[in-house]
N, C-alpha and C positions, 0 to 999 in steps of 0.2 A: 376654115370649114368649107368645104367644096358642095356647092348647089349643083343637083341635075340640071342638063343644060333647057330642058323644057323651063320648066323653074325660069330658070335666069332672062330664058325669052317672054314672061310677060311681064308687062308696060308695068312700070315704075307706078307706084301710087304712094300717097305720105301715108297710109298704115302699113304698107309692106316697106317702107323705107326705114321707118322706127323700128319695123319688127327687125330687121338686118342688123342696124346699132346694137339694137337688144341680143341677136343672137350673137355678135361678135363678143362682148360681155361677159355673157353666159359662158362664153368658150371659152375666155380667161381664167375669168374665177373656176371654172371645173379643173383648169389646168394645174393654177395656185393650188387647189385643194390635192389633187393628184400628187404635183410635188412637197406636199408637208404629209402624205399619207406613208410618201416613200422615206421623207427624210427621219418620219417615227417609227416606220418598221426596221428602218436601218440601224436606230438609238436600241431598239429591241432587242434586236442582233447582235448589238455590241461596237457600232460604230458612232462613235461619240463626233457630235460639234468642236471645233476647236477653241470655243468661250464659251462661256456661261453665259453669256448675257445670250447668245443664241439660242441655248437650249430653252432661257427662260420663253424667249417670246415664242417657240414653236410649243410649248406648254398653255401658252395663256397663262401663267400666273410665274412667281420665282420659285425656282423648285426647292428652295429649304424654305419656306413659307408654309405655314400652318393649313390646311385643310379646310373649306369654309363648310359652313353647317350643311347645307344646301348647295349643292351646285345641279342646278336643273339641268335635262339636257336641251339639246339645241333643237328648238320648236321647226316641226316642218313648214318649210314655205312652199305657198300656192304656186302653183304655176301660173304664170302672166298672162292674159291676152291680148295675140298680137292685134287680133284685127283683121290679121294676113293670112289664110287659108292655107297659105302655100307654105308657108314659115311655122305657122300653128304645131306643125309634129314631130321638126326639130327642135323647138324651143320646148315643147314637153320632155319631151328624150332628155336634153341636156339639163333641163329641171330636176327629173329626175334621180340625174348623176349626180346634181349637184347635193341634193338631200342625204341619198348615201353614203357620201365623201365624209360630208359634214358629221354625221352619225358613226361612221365608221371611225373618224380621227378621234373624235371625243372618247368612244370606247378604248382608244392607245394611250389618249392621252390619261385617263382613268387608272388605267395600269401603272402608268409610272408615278400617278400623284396618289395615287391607294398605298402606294409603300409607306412604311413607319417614319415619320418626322424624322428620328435619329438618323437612318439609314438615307434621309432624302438630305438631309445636313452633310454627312460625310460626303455622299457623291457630292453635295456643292465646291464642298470647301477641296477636293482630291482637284476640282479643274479646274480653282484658283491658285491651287501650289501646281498645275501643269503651266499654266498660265505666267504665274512667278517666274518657275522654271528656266522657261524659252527666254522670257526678257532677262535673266540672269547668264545664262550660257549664250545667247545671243543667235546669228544664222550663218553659216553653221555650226552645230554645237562641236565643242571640243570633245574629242575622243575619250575625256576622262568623267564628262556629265550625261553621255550617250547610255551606257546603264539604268542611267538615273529616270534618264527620260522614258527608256523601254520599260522600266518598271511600272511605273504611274501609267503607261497606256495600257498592259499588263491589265494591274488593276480595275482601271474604270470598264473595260473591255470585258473582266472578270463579274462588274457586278449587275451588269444590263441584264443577264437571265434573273436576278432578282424580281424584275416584273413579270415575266411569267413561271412565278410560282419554283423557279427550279432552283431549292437549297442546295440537296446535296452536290450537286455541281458545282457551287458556289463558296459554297463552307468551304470544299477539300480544295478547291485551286487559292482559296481565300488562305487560307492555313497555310501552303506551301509558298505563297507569296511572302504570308507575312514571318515564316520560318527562315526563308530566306533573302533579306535586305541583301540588296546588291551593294558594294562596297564602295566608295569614294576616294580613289588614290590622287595624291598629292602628286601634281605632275608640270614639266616645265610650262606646257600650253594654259594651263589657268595661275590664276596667283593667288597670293595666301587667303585673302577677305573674299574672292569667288570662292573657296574649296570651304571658306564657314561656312560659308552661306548655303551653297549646296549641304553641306552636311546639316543644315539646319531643316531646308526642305526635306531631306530625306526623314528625320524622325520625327518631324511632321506628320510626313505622310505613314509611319509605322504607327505613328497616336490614330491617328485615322481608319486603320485599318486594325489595328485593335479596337477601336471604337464599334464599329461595325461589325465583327466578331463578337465583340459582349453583347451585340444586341441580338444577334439571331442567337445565340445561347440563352436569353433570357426570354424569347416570345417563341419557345422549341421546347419539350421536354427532352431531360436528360438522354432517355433511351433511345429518341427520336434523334439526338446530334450524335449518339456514337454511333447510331445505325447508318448515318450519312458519311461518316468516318470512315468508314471499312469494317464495323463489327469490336466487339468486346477486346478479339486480338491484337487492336489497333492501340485499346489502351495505356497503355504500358510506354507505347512510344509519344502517344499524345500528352502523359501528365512528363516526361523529359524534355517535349520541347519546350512545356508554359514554362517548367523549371527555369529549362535556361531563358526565357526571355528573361523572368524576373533575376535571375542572377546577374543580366545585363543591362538591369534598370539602369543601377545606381553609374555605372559606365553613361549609360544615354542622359542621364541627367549631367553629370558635367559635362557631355560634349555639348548639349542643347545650350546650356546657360555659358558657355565660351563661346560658340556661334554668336548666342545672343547678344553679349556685351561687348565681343571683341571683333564685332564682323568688320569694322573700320580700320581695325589694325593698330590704334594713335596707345593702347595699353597693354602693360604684360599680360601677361597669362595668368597670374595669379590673381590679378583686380578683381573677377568675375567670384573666384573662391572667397576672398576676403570679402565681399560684400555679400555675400552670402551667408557667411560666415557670423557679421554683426550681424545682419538680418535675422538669423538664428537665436542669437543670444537677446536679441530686443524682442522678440516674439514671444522666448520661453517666459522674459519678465514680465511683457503685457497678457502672456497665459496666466501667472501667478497673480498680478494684478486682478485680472477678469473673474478667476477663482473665490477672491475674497471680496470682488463687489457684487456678485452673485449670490454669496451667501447672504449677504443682508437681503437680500428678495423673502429669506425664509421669514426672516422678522419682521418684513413689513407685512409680508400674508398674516402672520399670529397673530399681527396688530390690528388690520382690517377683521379679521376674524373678532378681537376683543371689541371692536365697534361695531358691528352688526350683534353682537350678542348684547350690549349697551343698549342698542337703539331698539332691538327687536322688542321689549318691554314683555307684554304680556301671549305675545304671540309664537307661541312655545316651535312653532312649524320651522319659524326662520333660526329657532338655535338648532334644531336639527339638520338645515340646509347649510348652516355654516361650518359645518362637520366635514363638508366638501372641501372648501376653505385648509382647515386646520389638516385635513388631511393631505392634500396639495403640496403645503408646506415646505417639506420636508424636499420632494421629489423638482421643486421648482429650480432651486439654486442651476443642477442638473442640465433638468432642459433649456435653462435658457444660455447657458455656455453651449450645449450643441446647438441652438438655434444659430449665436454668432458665427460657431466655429462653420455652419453650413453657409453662411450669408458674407464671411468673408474669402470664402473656396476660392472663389470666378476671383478675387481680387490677387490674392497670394499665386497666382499661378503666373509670374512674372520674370522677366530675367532676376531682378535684383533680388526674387523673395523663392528662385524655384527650391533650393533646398526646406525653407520652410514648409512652403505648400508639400512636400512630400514625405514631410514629416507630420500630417497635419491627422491622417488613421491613427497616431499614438496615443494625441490629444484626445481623439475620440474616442480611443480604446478606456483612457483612463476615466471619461465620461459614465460607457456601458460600466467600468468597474464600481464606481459610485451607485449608478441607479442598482446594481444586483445586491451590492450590501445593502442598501433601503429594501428591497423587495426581501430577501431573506430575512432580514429582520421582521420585515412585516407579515411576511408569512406564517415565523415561529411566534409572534405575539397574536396575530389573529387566530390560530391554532386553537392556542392558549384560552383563549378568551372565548371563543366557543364554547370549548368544553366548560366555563363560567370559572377560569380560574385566572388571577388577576395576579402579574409577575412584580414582584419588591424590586426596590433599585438592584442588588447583587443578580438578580435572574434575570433583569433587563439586561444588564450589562453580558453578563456569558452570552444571551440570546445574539447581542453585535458582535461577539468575538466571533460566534458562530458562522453570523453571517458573513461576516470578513473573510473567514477560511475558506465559506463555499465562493466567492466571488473570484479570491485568489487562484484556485484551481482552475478556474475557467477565464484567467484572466492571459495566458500564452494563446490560448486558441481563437479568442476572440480579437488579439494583435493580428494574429495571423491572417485570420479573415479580413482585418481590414484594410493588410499590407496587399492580397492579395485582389482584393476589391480593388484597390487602386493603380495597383499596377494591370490587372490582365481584366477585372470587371467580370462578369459571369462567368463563367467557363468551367472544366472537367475539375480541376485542382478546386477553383472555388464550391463547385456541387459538393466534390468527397469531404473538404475541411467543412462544410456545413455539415455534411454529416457526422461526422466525428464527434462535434462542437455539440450540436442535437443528445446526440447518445452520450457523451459528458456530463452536459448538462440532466437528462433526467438520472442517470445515476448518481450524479452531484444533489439533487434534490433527495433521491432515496437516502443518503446519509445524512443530512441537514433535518429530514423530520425525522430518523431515528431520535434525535434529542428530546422530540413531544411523543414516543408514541404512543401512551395512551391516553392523552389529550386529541390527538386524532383519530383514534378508535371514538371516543365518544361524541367528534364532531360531528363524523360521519354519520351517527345514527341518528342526529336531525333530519336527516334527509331522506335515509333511504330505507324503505319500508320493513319490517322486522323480520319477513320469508329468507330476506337477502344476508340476513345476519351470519347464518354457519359459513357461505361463501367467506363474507369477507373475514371470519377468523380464522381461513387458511389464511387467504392472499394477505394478511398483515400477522400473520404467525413470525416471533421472532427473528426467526430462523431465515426468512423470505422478505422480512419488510420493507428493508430497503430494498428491493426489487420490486415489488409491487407497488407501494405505497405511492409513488408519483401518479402509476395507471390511473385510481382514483383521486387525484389531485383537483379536477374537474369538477365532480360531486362534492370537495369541501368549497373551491373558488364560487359554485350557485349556493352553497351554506351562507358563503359569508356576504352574498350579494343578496340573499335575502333576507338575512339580517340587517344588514343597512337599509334596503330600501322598504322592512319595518318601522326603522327607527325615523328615516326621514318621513314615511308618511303618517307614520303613525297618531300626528294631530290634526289631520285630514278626517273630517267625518263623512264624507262616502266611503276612504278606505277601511276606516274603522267598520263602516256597517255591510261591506263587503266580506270582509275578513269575518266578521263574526255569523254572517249566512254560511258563508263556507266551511265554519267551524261546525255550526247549526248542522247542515247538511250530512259531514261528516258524522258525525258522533249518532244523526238518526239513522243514516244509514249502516254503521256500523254495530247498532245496537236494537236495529229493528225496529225502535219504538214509534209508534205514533203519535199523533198530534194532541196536546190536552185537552178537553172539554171542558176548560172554562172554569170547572167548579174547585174553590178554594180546600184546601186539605186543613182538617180541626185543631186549633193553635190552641196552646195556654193563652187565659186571658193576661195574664198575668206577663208572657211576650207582646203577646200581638198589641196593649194599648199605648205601647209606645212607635205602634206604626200607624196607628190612627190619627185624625187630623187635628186632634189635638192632644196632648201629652198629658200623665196623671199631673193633679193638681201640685202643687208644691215643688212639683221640677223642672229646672232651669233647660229651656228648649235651647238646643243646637240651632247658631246661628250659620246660614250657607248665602253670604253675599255674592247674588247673581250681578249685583248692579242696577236692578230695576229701581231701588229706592234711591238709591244715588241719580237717576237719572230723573225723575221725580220733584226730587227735592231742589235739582238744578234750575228747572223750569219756574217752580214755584219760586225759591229765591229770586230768580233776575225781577222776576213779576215782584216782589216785594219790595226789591230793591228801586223800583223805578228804572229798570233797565228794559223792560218791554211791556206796550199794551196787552200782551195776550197776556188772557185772565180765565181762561179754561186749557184742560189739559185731559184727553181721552185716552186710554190706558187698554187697550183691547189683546184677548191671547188665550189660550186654552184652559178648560176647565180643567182646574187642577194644577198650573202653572205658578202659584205660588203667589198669585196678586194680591189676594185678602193678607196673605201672612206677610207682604212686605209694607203693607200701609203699618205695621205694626212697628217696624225699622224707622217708615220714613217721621211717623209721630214722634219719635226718640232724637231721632236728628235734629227736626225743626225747632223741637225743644230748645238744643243748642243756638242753631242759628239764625232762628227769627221768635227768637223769646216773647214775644208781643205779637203772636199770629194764634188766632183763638182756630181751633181743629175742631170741624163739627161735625163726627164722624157718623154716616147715615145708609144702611142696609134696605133696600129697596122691597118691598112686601112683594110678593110672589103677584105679578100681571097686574102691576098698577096701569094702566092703560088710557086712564080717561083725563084730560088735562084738568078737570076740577082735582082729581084725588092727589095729581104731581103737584099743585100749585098748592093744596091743603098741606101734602106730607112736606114739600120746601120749606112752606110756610110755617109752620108750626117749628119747624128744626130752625130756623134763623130768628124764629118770633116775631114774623114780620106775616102781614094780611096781605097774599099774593090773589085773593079774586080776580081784580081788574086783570091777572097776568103780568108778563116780563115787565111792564112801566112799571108799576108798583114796586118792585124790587132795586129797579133806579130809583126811584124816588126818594128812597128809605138806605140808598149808599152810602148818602153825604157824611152823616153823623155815624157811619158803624164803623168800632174798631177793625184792622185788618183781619181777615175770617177764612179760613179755608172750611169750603163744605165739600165733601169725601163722598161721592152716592157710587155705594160698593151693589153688585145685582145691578145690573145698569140695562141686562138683557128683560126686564121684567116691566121696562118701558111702554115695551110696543109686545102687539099681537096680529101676527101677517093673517088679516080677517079685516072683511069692511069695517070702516069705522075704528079699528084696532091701531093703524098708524094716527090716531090723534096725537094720543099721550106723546108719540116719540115728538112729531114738532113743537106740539107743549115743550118739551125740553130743548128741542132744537133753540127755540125763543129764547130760554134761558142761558143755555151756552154763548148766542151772539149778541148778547146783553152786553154791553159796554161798563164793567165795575170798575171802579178806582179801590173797593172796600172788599171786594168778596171774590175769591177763586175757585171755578168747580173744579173738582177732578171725580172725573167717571171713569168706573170699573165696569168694563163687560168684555162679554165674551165673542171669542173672535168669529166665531161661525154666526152671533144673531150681527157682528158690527158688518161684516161682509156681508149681509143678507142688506141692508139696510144702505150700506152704501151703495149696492144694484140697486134699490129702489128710488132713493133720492140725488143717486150720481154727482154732478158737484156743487149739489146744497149744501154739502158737511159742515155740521154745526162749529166746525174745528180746526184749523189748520195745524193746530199741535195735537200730533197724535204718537202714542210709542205702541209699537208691536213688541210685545213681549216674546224673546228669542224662548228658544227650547233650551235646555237645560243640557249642558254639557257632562261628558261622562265624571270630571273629576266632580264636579258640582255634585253630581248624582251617589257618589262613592264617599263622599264630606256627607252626607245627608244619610243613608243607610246607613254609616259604619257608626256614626256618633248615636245616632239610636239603638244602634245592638248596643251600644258600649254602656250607655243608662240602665241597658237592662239587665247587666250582670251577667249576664250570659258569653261561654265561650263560643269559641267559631272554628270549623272546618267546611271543607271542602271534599264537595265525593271527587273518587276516583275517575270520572270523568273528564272532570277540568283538569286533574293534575296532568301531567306530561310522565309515560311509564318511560320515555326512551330518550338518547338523549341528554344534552348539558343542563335542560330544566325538566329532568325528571324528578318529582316528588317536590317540585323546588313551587311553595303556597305564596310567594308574592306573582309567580305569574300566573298561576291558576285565580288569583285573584283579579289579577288585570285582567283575562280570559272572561269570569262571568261577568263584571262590569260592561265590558264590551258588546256583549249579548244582552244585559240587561237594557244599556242604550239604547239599541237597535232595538228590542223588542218596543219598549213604552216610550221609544221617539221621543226622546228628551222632557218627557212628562214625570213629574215626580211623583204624583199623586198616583198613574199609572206604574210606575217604577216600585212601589209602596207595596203594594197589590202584590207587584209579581215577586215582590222579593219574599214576600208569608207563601206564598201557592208555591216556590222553588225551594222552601226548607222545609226543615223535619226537626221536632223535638226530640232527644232523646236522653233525658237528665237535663242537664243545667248546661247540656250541648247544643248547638246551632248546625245540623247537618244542614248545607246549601248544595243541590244542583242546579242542572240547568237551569233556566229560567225560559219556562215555554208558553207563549201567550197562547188562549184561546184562538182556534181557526174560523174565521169570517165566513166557511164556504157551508155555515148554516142556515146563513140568507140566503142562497142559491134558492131552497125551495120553499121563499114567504112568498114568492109572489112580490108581482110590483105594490097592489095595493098597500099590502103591508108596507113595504119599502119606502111609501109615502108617508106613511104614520112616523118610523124612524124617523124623516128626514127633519120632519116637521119636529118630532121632539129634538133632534140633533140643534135646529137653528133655534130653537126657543129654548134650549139648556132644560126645561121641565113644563110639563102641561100638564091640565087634566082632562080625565076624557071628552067632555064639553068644549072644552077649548081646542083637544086636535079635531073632533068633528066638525068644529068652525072653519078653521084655517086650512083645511083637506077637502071640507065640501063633501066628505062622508056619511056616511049613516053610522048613528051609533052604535049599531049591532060588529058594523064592518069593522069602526075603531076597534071593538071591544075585542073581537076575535085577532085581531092584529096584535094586541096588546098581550093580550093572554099567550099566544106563539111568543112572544119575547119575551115575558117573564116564566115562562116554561123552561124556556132555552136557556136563560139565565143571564142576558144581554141588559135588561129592563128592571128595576128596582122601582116601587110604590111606597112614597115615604105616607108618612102618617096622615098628614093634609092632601092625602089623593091626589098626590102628583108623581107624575113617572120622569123617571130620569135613566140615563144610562148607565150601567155598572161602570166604574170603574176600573176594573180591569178587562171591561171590554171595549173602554172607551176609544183607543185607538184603532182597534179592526173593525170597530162598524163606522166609523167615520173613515177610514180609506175606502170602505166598501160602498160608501153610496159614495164620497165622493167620486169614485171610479166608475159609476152609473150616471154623472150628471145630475145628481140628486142635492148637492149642496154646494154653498158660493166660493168655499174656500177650501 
């Protein structure tokens, strides 16, 4: 770096002394960077390094080396300060430079490490066979490996425009390179195991350069590489030359594998075919081998399938998920031979196994033949089965021969593709035989479902809406079906995939209560109707008293085990058994859930299996509330004088037989009004009472226990408690059907539920599963609500049972009570029944307010006043006014 001579004339100072070191430095490294800027525009150009390890380190990274997530670029650095004034605005300047440089080579080096892995592998491996080369022919090379050498510079030379962007330059000198391999003559200046060898590198480098050829054909469209070709005209010569490569495969394969085992010289010529040869023959047997322990993968799938279906017990979801499983099956044996056969590729591709490895697209051929006879079969049985017709062993059997024949037609073209796969990799020849293959294949499939057609005509109309119907009986007009029939092939494949993924969810209860909105939705909007108003339509009594909550006298009630008594009964047993202190047992859940009618189960039980347990079963009077009246009504039920309270109930343990006492109404405790929660501690006392002699179990309702456990939080008089589930759709369809069935009466279904279109058209098991499903959803797994709507969704007509829809009254009647009103519900909701005295306590109302509150809801027809002046909620509107406050914040649960 040259200082103005003013500069250099003033006096030395130690910051202008540093700054000079520093700038000598700077002048380096600018220069360093200068020359790696040149040495990567030169790479660009097309003037290659003489190693690879060179080009790695002017890369920063190896150039067959994967891409890292992130490569940030190169952070600007500060300019330094010298200190030295006079140094200060060369050292800027050369800062400067040096930033640029840095930014500038990164952007070069970007371009060449932005190219595809594949293509950045080839370029590696093209300058380790140049590399080989030179140390193989040595300095100077002999006159018969000098082609050899021009070639591979040729190449590398050929593929540096690859980093900017230039294919078509690259494709067409690429193609004529690799159209024409310079030859290898056998000449006095080299000797036998130099000319393998070289012959060795040479198809090397031809695998390489077909490599890099299949790859710009595969990240190019078709039209886009003949356009880079010379145009359409070019074709013709382009599919003659892939021809000929691959006609000179099998040529390059024994020269490669005589290179390879005989580059030494020390064996015949034959050695390399003969070991090949057994390699071949020990291959096909561990094919045949691999073939039949494969097949046992199906038997062990059918087997784990038979053990999830064992184990699943009552949980119907995991035999439907095991469907997966069994469905598998079949297609496993399959995949897991072409997993091998892909995972042994890289191994067989050896001197002593190349003929195998290139025999290795037959194996797989014969693989795709296997999976397409499973698929055809599977196609002509799920057809089948759509339309709801179910094939006998003889129709199963033609259905495989069937499919056999379609597989077999398509089993030369798919050789083909994979012999061409392997030898040339993407390319014009492989594009057109895919097409061919494509257009076989779907007119293979138009004759393969001529065999169902009109099991496919009827699958189809699950799906596609009935406007569309004259359409599709041209396009599946005999005359045309095989022609068309594949087009919609699509609309049966989402038939049968929503089919399945009915069947797997179908013991899901959101999809259940999803599907049946949707149904809901449907069928109102299709039929215009509006929403019910609540009010029951006029039964025979002589039907309707076998949906009432208790059945004519003299007849044996349908038994529907939810499990509540059994879970009941478990408690109480261990308690009698001496197998746990707990001696109370709280039982809370919706009104109408079936609790009173299963103490009925669990008496019968206990019978059996605590014969010597006295049951003392005890219905709670409407707002017992005060603890003298609980400790009277205890009292009197065990004959025992509870005044003093819970002591006195100790006291009088010792000597009593084992005793369940039962206090069914358990909501009738307490009254949320001062003074009102006595009675409940009253009983709380009772519950944490320590009995060796006596068990309570309390019955109440889940909206006053939720209210109750907010007030006393974790006082609970109980730590055994069961929440009673909701009542499942089979449970609910066990319980209505056996009560129609008492009553003598037949059963239909409107037109509504049935299905007009379609394989379940007319078809009354699934229009039966259909309103169950709506029924569910509607009364939310309540049975007593379920009850209701099943008389409000029929019609007498003779000794017939018309059933539709089942349409619960709409909540959006309380939109205009008003809150106060809204308070009155809520308070009846958590107390299960009040009278007007008692919501005006517990609301803090005026009785006038209650009164007009009350009158709006037995108006509406929400609210029912039994005989003893108390108001309760309809049951069948008990579900929509308890989502509706609850949706207000109006109630606990």
């Amino acid at each position: 770096m040259l200082l103005s001579p003013a500069r250099a004339a003033e006096p030395d100072s130690a910051a202008c002394q540093a700054a000079r070191t520093l700038l000598a430095k700077l002048s380096e490294q600018q220069q360093q960077l200068a020359g790696q800027q040149q040495a990567l525009d030169a790479l660009l150009d097309g003037t290659l390094p003489t190693r690879l390890d060179t080009l790695n380190e002017q890369l920063g990274q190896p150039l067959d080396a994967p891409l890292p997530l992130t490569r940030p670029a190169p952070a600007r650095r500060p300019t330094p300060d010298s200190k030295c004034p006079s140094l200060q605005d060369d050292i800027s300047v050369l800062s400067d430079q040096i930033n640029s440089l840095r930014a500038a080579n990164e952007q070069l080096r970007r371009q060449v490490l932005t190219l595809p892995l594949p293509q950045r592998r080839a370029f590696a491996t093209l300058l380790q066979l140049r590399e080989q080369l030179r140390q193989v022919t040595g300095s100077p090379p002999p006159p018969a490996a000098q082609p050899l050498l021009q070639h591979i510079d040729s190449v590398l030379a050929t593929l540096a425009p690859l980093a900017r962007q230039q294919y078509s330059t690259v494709l067409e000198q690429l193609d004529r390179l690799w159209y024409l391999p310079p030859t290898v003559e056998q000449s006095t200046d080299i000797d036998h195991d130099t000319y393998l060898q070289l012959m060795g590198l040479r198809l090397q480098m031809q695998a390489q350069i077909r490599k890099l050829r299949a790859d710009l054909w595969q990240r190019r469209s078709l039209w886009q590489m003949v356009a880079s070709l010379g145009g359409f005209q070019q074709v013709p010569g382009i599919l003659a030359h892939e021809a000929e490569r691959i006609a000179r495969q099998g040529l390059d394969i024994f020269t490669l594998t005589r290179s390879d085992l005989s580059h030494e010289g020390h064996h015949p010529r034959t050695v390399p075919v003969i070991k090949n040869l057994v390699a071949v023959i020990l291959g096909i047997a561990a094919f045949v081998l691999l073939v039949r322990l494969a097949g046992r993968s199906r038997r062990a799938a059918l087997n784990l399938h038979d053990r999830v279906i064992r184990a699943s017990g009552d949980r119907r979801w995991l035999w439907n998920i095991s469907r997966l499983i069994s469905g598998l099956a079949p297609a496993l044996p399959w995949i897991l031979i072409w997993l091998v056969l892909d995972a042994l590729s890289p191994w067989l591709d050896q001197p002593a196994t190349r003929l195998l490895f290139w025999l290795l697209p037959v194996a797989k051929a014969y693989v795709i033949f296997g999976l397409m006879c499973l698929g055809g079969e599977w196609l002509l049985l799920r057809v089948a089965q759509g339309a709801g017709r179910y094939l006998n062993s003889e129709q199963s059997g033609q259905a495989t021969g069937q499919a056999r024949r379609f597989a077999l037609t398509l089993l030369p073209l798919w050789l083909a593709m994979m012999m061409i796969q392997a030898s040339l990799g993407p390319s014009l020849l492989y594009y057109l035989v895919g097409m061919v293959l494509l257009t076989a294949l779907y007119l293979a499939l138009g004759r393969l479902l001529v065999q169902r057609r009109d099991d496919y005509c009827i699958c189809l109309q699950a799906l596609l809406p009935s406007r569309l119907d004259p359409a599709v009986e041209v396009l599946l007009h005999p005359a045309v079906f095989w022609l068309f029939a594949p087009l919609l092939l699509p609309v049966a494949l989402v038939s049968f995939a929503v089919t399945f993924t009915d069947r797997v969810l179908g013991e899901f209860d959101w999809y259940v209560r999803l599907k049946a909105r949707w149904f809901r939705l449907r069928t109102r909007v299709a039929e215009g109707s509006s929403e019910d108003d609540g009010t029951e339509a006029p039964k025979s009594e002589h039907y309707e008293r076998w949906f009432a909550a208790t059945v004519p006298e003299g007849s044996k009630m349908p038994v529907i085990d939810t499990g509540l008594a059994s879970a009941m009964e478990k408690s109480i047993q261990r308690w009698h058994e001496d197998k746990t202190d707990e001696n109370a047992l709280i039982v809370a859940g919706e009104k109408g859930c079936g609790k009173s009618l299963s103490l009925q189960r669990l008496e019968k039980a206990l019978a059996q299996s605590c014969p010597d347990l006295n049951i003392v079963p005890l219905s709670v009077p409407a707002k017992t509330c005060t603890p003298e009246a609980i400790y009277t009504l205890v009292g009197e039920a065990l004959d025992t004088d509870l005044s003093q309270g819970p002591g006195a109930l100790v006291e009088s343990d010792e000597g009593r037989a084992p005793t369940l006492l039962v206090l069914d109404e358990g909501q009738n405790f307490f009254l949320a009004s001062i003074g009102g929660l006595d009675g409940w501690r009253a009983v709380q006392g009772l519950l944490n009472a320590r009995l060796n002699n006596i068990f309570l179990l309390l019955m109440i309702n889940n909206q006053s226990w939720a209210y109750l456990n907010n007030v006393f939080g974790h006082d609970s008089p109980s730590r055994n408690v069961i929440r009673v589930k909701r009542w499942g759709q089979t449970d609910l369809r066990a319980l209505i059907l056996s009560r129609h069935q008492l009553s003598g009466y037949t059963l239909r279904y409107d037109e509504a539920l049935l299905s007009s279109r379609g394989p379940e058209a007319g078809n009354v098991r699934n229009a039966e599963q259909r309103y169950f499903s709506l029924l569910w959803d509607a009364s939310r797994g309540n049975p007593m609500v379920a009850l209701r709507l099943w008389l409000t969704s029929s019609k007498l007509r003779g000794k017939q049972v018309l059933v539709g829809l089942p349409t619960p009254p709409s909540a959006s009647v309380l939109d205009g009570m008003g809150d106060t009103a809204l308070f009155v519900y809520a308070a009846i909701a958590t107390h299960e029944n009040l009278t007007t005295a008692e919501i005006s306590a517990v609301t803090h109302l005026a009785e006038p307010v209650v009164r007009y509150a009350l009158k709006a809801g037995f108006d509406t027809g929400f609210l029912q006043k039994s005989e003893d002046g108390r108001y309760r909620l309809v049951p069948l509107w008990y579900q929509q006014v308890i989502s509706y406050l609850t949706g207000k914040n109006l109630l606990n649960e």
